[in-house]
RODO-2510 file (C-alpha; in nm, 4 decimals, decimal comma):
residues 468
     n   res          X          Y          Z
     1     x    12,2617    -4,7705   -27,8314
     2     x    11,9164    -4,8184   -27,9248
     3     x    11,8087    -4,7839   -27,5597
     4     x    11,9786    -4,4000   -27,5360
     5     x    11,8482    -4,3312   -27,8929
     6     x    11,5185    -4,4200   -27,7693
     7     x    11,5787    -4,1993   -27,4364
     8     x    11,6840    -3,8845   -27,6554
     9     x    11,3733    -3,8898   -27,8660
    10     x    11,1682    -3,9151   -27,5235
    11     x    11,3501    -3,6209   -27,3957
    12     x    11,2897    -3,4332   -27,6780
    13     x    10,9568    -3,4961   -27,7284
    14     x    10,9059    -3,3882   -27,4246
    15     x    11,0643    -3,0897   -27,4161
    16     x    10,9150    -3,0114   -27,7622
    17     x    10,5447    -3,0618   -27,5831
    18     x    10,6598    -2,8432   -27,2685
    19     x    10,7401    -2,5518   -27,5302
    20     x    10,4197    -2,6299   -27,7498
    21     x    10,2387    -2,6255   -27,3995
    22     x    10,3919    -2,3218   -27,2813
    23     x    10,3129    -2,1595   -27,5944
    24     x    10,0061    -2,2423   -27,5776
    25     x     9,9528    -2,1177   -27,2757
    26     x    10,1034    -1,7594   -27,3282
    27     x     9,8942    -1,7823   -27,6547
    28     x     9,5549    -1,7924   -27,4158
    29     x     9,6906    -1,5906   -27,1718
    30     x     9,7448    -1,2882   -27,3760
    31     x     9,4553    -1,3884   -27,5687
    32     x     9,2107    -1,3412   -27,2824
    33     x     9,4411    -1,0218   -27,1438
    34     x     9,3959    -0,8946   -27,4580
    35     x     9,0236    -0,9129   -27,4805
    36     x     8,9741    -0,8006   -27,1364
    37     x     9,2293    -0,4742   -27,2200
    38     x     9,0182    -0,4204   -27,5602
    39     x     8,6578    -0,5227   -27,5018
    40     x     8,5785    -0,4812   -27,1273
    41     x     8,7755    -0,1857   -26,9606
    42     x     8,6781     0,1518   -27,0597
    43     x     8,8791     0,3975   -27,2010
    44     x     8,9526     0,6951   -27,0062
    45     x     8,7079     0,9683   -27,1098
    46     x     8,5428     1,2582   -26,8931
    47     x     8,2019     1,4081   -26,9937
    48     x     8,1141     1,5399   -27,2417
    49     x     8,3166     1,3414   -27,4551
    50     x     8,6207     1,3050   -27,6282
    51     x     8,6942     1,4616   -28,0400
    52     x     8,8818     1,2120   -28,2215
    53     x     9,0371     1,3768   -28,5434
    54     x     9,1259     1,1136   -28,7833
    55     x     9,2760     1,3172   -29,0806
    56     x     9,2873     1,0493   -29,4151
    57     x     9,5756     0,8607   -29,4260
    58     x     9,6822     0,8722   -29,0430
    59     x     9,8247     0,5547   -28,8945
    60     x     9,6987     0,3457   -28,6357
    61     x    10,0169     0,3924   -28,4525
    62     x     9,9755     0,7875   -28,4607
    63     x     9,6232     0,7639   -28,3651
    64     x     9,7432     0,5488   -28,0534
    65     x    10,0133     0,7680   -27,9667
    66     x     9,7878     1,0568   -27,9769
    67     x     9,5028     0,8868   -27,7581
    68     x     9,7853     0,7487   -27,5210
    69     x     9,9362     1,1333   -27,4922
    70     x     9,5804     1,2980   -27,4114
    71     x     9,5187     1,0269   -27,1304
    72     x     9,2485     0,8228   -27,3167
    73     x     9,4116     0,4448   -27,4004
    74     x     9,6388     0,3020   -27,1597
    75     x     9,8127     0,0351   -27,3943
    76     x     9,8824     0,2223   -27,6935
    77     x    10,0709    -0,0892   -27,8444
    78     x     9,7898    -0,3534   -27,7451
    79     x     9,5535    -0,1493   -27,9430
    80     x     9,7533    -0,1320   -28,2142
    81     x     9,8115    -0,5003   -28,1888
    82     x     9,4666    -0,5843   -28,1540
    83     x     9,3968    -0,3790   -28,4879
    84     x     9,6519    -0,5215   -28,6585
    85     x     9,5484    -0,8964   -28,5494
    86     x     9,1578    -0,8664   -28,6972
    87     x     9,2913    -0,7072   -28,9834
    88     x     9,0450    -0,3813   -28,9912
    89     x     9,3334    -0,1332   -29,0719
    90     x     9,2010    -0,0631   -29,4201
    91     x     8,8263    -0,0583   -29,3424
    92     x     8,9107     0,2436   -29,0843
    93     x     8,7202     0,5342   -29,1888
    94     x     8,8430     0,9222   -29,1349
    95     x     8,6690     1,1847   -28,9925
    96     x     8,5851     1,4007   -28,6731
    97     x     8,4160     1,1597   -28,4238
    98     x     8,2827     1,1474   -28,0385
    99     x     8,4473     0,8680   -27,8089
   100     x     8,1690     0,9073   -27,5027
   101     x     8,2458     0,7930   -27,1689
   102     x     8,2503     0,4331   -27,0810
   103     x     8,3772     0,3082   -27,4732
   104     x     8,5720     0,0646   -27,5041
   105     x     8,8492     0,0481   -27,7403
   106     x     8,6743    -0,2124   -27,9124
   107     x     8,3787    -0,0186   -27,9313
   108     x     8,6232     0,3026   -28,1086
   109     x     8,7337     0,0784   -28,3299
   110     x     8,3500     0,0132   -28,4403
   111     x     8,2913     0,3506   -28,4510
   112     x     8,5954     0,4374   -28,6603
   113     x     8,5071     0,1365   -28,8882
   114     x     8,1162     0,2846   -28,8974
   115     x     8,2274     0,6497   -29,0279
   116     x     7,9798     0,7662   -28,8234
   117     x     8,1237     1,1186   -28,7072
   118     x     8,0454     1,4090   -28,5628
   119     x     7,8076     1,6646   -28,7143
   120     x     7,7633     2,0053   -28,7337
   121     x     7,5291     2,2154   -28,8187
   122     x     7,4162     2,5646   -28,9832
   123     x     7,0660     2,7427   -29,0247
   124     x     6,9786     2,9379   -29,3058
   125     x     6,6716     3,1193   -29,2043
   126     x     6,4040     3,2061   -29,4578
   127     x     6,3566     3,5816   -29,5437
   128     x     6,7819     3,5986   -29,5541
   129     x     6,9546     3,7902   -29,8469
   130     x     7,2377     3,6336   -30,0224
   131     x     7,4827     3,8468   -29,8252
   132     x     7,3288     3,7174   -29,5110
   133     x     7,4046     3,3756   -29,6386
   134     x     7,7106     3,4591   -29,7052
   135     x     7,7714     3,5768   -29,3913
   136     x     7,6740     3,2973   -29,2107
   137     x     7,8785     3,0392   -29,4013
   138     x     8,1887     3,2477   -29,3860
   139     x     8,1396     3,2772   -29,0107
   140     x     8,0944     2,8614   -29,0161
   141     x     8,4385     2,7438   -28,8209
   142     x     8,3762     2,3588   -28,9597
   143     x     8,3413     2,4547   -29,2890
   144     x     8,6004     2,4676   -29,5409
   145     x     8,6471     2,7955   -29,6575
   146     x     8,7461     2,8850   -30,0256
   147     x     8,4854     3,1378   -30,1651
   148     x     8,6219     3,3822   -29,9545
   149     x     8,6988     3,7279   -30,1361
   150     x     8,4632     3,6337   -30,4552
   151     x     8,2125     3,8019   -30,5795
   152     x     7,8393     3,6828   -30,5749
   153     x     7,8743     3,5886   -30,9870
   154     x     8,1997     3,4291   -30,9482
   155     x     8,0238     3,1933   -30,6365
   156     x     7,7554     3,1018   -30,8549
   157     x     8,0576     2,9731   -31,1443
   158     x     8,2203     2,8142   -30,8224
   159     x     7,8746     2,6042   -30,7157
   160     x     7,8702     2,5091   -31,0881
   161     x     7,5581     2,7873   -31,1980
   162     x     7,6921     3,0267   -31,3843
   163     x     7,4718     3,3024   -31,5491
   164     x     7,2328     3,3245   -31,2479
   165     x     7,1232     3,5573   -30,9876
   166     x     7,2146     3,4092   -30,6346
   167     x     6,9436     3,5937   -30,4662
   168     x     6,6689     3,3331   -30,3784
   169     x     6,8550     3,0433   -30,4877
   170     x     6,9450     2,8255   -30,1509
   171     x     6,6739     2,6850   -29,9499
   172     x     6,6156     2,8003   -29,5923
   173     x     6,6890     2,4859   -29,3390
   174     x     6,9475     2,3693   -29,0607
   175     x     7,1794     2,1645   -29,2785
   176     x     7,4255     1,9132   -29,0890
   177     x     7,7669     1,8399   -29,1968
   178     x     8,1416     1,6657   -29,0957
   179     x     8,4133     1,9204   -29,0571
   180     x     8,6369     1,9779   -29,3604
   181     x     8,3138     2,0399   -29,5641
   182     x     8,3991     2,2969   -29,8653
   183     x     8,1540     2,6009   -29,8132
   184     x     8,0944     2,4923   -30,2109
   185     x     7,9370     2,1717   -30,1297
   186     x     7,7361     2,3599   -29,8812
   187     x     7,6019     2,5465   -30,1231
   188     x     7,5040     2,3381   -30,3409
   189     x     7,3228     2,1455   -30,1049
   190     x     7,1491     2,4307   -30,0410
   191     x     7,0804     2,4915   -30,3940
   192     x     6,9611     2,1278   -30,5159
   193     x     6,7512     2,1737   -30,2176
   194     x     6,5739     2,4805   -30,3485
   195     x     6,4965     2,3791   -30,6617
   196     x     6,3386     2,0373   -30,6017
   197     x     6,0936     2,2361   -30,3188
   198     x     6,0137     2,4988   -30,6176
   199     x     5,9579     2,1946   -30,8868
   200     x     5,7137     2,0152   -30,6206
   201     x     5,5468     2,3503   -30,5722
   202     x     5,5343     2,4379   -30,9450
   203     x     5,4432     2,0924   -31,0540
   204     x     5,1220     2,1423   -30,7709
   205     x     5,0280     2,5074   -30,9034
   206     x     4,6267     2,5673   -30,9616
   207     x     4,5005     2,6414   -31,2460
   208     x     4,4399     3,0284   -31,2639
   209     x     4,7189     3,1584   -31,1507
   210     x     4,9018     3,4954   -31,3296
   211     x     5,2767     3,3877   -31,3009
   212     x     5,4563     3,1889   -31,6208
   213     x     5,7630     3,0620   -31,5187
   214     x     5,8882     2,8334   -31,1970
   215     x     6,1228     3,2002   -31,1564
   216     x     5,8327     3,3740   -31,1471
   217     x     5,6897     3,1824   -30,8459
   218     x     6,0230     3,1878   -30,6517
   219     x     6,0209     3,5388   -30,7027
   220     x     5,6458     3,5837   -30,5856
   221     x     5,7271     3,3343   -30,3110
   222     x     6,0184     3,5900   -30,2183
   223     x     5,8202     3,8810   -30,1523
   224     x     5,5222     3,7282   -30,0014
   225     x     5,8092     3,5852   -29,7409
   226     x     5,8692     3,9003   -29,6338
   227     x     5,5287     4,1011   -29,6493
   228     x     5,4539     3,9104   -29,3505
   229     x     5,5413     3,6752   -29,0286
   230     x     5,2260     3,5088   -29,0220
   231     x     5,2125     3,2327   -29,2303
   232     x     4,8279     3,1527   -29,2134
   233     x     4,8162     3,5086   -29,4408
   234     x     5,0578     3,3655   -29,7265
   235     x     4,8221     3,2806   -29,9211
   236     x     4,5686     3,5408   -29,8898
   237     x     4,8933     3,7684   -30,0027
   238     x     4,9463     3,5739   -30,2736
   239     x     4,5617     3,6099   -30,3969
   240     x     4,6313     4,0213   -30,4001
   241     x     4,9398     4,0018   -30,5969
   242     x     4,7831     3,7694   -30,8282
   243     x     4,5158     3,9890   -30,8806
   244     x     4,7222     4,2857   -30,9254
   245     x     4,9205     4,1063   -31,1476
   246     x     4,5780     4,0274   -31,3577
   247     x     4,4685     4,3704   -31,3768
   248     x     4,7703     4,5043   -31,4821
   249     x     4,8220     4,7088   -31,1191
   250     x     5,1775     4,7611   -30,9670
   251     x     5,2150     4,5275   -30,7310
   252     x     5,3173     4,7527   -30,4397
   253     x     5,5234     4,5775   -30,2163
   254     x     5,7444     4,7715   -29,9868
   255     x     5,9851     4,4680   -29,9274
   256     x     6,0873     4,5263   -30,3088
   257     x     6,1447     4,8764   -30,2503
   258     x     6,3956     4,8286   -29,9467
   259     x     6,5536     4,5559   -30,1100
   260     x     6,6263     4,8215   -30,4221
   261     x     6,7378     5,0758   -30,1702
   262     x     7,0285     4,8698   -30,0212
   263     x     7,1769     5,0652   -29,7508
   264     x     7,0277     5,3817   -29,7996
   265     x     6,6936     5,2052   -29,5966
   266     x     6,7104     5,3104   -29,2779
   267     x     6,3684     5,1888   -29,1179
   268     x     6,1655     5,3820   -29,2681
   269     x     5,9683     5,4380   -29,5524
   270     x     5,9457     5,7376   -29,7032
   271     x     5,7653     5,9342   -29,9952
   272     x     6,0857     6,0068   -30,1466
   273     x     6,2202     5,6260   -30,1165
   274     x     5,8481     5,5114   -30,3051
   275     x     5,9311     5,7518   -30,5410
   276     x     6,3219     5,6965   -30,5884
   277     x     6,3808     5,4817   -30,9265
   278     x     6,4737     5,1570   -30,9174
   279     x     6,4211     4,8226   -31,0973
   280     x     6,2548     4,7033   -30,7389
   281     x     6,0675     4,9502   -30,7299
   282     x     5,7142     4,8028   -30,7325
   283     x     5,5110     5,0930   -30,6985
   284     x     5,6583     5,2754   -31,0310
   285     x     5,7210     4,9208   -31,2075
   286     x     5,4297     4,7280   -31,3045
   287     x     5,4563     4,3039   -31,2666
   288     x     5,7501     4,1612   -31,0503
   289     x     6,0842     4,2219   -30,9955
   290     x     6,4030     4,1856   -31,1802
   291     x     6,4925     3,9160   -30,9409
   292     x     6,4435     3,7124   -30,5743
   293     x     6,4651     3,9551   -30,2881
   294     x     6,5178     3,7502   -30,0400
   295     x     6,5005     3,3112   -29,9789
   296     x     6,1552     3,1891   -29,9321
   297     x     6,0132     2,9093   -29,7209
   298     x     5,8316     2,6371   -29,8405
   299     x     5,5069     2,7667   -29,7798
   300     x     5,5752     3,0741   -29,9055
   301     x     5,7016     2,8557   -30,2208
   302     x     5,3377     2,6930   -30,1992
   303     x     5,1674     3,0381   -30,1260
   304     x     5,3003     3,1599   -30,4526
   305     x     5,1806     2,8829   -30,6702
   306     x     4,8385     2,7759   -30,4695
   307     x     4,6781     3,1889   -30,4543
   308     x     4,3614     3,2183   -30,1825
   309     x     4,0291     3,3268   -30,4569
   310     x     3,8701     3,6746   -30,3226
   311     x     3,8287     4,0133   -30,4240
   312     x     4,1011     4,2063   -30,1945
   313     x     4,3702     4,3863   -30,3905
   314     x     4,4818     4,5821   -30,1099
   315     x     4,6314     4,5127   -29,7707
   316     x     4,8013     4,6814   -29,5125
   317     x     4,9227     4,6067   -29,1438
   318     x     4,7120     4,6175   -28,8252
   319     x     5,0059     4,7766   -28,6421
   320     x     4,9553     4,5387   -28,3373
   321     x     5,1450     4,2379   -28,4638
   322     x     4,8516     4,0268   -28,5807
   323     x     4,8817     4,0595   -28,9061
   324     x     4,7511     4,2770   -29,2282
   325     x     4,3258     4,3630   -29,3240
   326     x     4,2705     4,2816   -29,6888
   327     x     4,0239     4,4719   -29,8418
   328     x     3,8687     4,5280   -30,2120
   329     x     3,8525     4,8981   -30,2430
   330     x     4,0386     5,2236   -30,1684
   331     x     3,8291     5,3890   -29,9676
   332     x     3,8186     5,0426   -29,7516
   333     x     4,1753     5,0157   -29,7976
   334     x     4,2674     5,4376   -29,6620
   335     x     4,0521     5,3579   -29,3915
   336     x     4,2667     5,0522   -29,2472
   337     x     4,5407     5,2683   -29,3405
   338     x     4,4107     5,5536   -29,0733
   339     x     4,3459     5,2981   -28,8675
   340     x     4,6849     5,1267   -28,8438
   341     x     4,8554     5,4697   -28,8913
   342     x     4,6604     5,5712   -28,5013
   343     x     4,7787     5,2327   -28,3044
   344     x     5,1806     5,3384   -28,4588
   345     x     5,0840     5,6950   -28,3121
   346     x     4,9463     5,5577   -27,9942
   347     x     5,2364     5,3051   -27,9752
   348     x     5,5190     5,5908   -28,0739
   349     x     5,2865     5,8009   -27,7886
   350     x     5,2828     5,5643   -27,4895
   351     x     5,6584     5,4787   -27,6031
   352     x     5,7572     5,8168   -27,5092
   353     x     5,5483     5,7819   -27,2009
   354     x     5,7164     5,4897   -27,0957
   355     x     6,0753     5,6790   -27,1830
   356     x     5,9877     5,9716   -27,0179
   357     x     5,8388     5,7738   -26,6845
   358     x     6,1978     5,5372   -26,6514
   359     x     6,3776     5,8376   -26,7123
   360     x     6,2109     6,0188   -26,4078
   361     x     6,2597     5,6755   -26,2123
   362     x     6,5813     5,7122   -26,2852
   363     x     6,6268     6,0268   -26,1735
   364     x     6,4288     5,9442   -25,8058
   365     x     6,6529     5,6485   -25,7729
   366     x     6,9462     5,9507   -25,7587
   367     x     6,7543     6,1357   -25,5535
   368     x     6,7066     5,8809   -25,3213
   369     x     7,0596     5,7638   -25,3365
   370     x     7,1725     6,1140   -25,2528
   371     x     6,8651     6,1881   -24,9768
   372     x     7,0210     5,8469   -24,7732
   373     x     7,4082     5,9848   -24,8391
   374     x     7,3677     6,3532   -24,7044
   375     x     7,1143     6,1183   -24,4212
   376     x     7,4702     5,9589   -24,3430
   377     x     7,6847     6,2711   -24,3481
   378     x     7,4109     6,4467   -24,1188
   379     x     7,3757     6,1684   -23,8786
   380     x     7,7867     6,1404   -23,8642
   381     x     7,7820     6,5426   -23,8374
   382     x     7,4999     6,4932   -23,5358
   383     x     7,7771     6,2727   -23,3841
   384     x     8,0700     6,4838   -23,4059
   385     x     7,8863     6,7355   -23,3361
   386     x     7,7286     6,5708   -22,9716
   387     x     8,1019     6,4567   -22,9439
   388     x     8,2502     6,7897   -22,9924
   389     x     7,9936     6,9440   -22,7315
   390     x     8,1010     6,7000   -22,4532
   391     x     8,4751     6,7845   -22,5465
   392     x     8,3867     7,2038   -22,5509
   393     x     8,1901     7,1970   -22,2084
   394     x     8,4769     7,0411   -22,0519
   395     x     8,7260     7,3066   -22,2200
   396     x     8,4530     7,5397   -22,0931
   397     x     8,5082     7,4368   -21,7342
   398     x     8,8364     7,4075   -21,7687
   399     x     8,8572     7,7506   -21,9242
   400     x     8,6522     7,8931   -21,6494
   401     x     8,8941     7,7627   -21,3915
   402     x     9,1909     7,9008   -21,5821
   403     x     9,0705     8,2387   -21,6313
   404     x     8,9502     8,2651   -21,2218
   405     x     9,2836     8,1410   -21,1464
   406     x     9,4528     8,4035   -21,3431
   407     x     9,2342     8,6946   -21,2404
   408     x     9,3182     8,5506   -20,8455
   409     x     9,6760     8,5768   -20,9618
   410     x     9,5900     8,9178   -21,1187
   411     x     9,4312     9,0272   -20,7752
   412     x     9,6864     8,8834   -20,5333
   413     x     9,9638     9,0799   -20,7333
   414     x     9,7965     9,3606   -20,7246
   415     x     9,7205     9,3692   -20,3320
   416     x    10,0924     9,2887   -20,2907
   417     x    10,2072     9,5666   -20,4599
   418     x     9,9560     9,8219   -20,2950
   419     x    10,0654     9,6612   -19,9802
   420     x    10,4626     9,6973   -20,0976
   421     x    10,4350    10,0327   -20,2377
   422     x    10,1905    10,1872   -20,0741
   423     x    10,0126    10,3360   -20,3845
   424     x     9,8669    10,2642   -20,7003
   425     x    10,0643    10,2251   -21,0074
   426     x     9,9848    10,0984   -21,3372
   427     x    10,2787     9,9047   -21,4691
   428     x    10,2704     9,6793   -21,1666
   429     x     9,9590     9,5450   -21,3024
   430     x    10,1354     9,4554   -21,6361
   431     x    10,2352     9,0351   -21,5011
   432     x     9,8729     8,9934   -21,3876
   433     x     9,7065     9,1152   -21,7177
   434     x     9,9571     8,8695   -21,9322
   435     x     9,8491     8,6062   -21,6562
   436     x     9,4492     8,6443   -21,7728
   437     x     9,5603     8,6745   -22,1408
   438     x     9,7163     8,3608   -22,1044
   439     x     9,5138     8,2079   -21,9163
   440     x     9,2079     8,3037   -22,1923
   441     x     9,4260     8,2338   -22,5306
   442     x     9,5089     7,8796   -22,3962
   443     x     9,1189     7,8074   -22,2768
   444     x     9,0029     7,9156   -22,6643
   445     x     9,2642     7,7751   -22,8801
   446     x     9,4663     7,4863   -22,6601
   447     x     9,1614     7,3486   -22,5129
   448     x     8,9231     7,3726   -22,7916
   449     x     9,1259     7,2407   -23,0825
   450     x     8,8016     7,3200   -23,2943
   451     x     8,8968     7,6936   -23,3290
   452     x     9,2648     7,6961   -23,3603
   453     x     9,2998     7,7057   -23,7693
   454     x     9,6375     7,5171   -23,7607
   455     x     9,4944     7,2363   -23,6553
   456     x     9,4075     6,9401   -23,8817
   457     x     9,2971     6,6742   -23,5966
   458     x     8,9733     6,7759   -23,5478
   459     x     8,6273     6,6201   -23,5730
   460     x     8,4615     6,9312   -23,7362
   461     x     8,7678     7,0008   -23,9589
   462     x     8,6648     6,7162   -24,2316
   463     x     8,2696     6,7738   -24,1063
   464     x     8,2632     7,1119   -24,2748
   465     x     8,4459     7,0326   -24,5886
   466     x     8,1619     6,7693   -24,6094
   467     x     7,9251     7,0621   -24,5366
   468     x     8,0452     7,3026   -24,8143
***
């Protein structure tokens, strides 16, 4: 008894081992299939890349299932095993994200875990009106729209600023952002933005400048943004408005009086439009404007608040692009105005030159289109015609031989009947005289196809429609 007792445990043992073994072997052996499936072969991506969208709360089974369905992971369920194994379900981030070519699974998993995703951006370009920026971030297709329909004041209770103009208020840059951002948080990016670059540039401001208020500036900063494209004049700008503004002169700025004109602007500026009221309207309103015109850069920003010393209060436009003249007096000032207003003549002048000359170029180009297609129609004339001359001289000959044959036939019936007879009589002579009519109706209109007017088939008929 004690001997089979002792055999039973042996057997069992053993077998117990042989499982534990077995086990253990599986164990590995998925282990290392496992690693190889998750951290050495590549998913299946083409360039440029694959968008992962990972709304929040999705499961890791969806997100397999959805990878797995598009062709990118194989083994749907070993990556969902694998994930579920080193526990990083929870630490799985959502978002819009990039799997590139030649990641691994493990290596999505990282970049889920990361939260790095995919960004997006939208510029906001200095010298923009708030309807421009509008525009653009209702036109954003990542963004999250919900100002849609609202007015500008209702926006600016939306972005959490109610009470204030939106003109001027959001800082000109290329901002970056994850899809599903609200066009709100945009915003107010873009405002928070604005006003730290106006505190830096107020807290900076010299000592003699005209201006009172950090408004002020951003409203100086507006104008001088769009007086000009060259920023190496900003300040000198800024000098002439501060001076104006020191003497008590209207500051003069077109871009305030297009801004007050809205839509009625339409390019140009006119003695009526200067003198049309309006609370932009610097040439009848002395200091600034009611408001921003337009969102300034950051050296316009600096411009406003750090003005260039000098004497100039005036400046206009050299009319060539490279920039204004800044002067101190009138007379100075009407004579750069003469100046620039004879480079916009000359330019208007060799504009209409230039109109006039690819108009006329135009016009040869036709001419010499049509010169090379009545060419063509004349050379395939020539050829129908050289054609048509071969076929007529042989109609000619053949003519020729007709018409001798039917005046022999006239003549031979003729001698017969003198011969018959014995005299002359007239209606005898009625067979031979159809025989020559024939004979010269078939060599004119059988044989020469080109006069019979029934006829369609001929070379010349489609030549003189071509003609006419």
């Amino acid at each position: 008894m004690a001997r089979k007792s002792g055999r039973k445990r042996f057997r069992f043992w053993t077998f117990l081992a042989t499982c534990v073994s077995f086990l253990s072997v599986s164990v590995v052996a998925l282990g290392l299939y496992l690693h190889q499936t998750i951290y050495e072969n590549p998913l299946h991506v083409e360039p440029p890349g694959y968008v992962l969208n990972v709304p929040a709360g999705m499961q890791v089974q969806k997100m397999a299932d959805l990878l797995n369905k598009d062709g990118v992971l194989e083994h749907p369920e070993l990556f969902v095993l694998w994930v579920r194994l080193t526990d990083v379900r929870t630490k799985l981030k959502a978002g819009e994200y990039l799997i590139k070519p030649g990641m691994t699974p493990q290596a999505l998993i990282n970049l889920l875990i990361s939260g790095k995703v995919i960004q997006h951006s939208l510029t906001l370009v200095e010298g923009w009106n708030f309807d421009s920026v509008m525009n653009a971030v209702n036109q954003a297709p990542k963004l999250m729209h919900t100002l849609t329909g609202l007015s500008p004041e209702e926006i600016m209770i939306k972005i959490g600023h109610p009470n204030e103009h939106p003109e001027g208020r959001f800082f000109p840059d290329t901002y970056c952002f994850p899809a599903g951002t609200t066009d709100v948080a945009f915003l107010q990016r873009a405002y928070n933005r604005l006003q730290k670059k106006l505190s830096n540039a107020w807290e900076s401001r010299i000592s003699f400048i005209f201006i009172k208020t950090p408004y002020e500036a951003l409203i100086l900063a507006s104008i001088i943004e769009k007086e000009s494209d060259h920023t190496d004049e900003y300040m000198d700008i800024s000098g002439v408005y501060h001076r104006r503004i020191q003497r008590n002169m209207p500051l003069q700025a077109d871009p305030t009086v297009i801004y007050g004109a809205g839509k009625m602007y339409n390019g140009k500026i006119t003695l009526d439009l200067l003198k049309s009221p309006s609370a932009y309207n610097t040439y009848l309103n002395l200091g600034l404007p009611p408001t921003p015109i337009a969102m300034p850069s950051e050296k316009a920003l600096f411009a406003a608040t750090h003005p260039k010393p000098g004497d100039s209060i005036y400046f206009v436009a050299k009319g060539d692009g490279k920039g204004h003249v800044f002067t101190k007096t009138l007379d100075d000032h009407q004579v750069a105005v003469n100046r620039y207003r004879a480079v916009i003549k000359k330019q208007e002048v060799r504009a209409a030159m230039d109109k006039s000359l690819s108009v006329q170029n135009s016009e040869n180009n036709e001419n010499v289109v049509n010169e090379k297609a009545i060419n063509g129609n004349a050379t395939n004339e020539k050829s129908n015609s050289g054609s048509t001359t071969n076929g007529n001289a042989t109609n000619a000959m053949i003519s020729s031989f007709l018409t001798f044959s039917a005046f022999k036939c006239w003549s031979l019936n003729s001698t017969c009947f003198i011969l018959v007879n014995g005299n002359l009589k007239s209606y005898p002579l009625l067979l031979p005289a159809l025989g020559v009519g024939l004979g010269f109706w078939t060599s004119m209109f059988v044989l020469n196809p080109s006069l019979n007017p029934s006829s369609n088939s001929s070379p010349n008929s489609n030549a003189g429609a071509n003609q006419f």
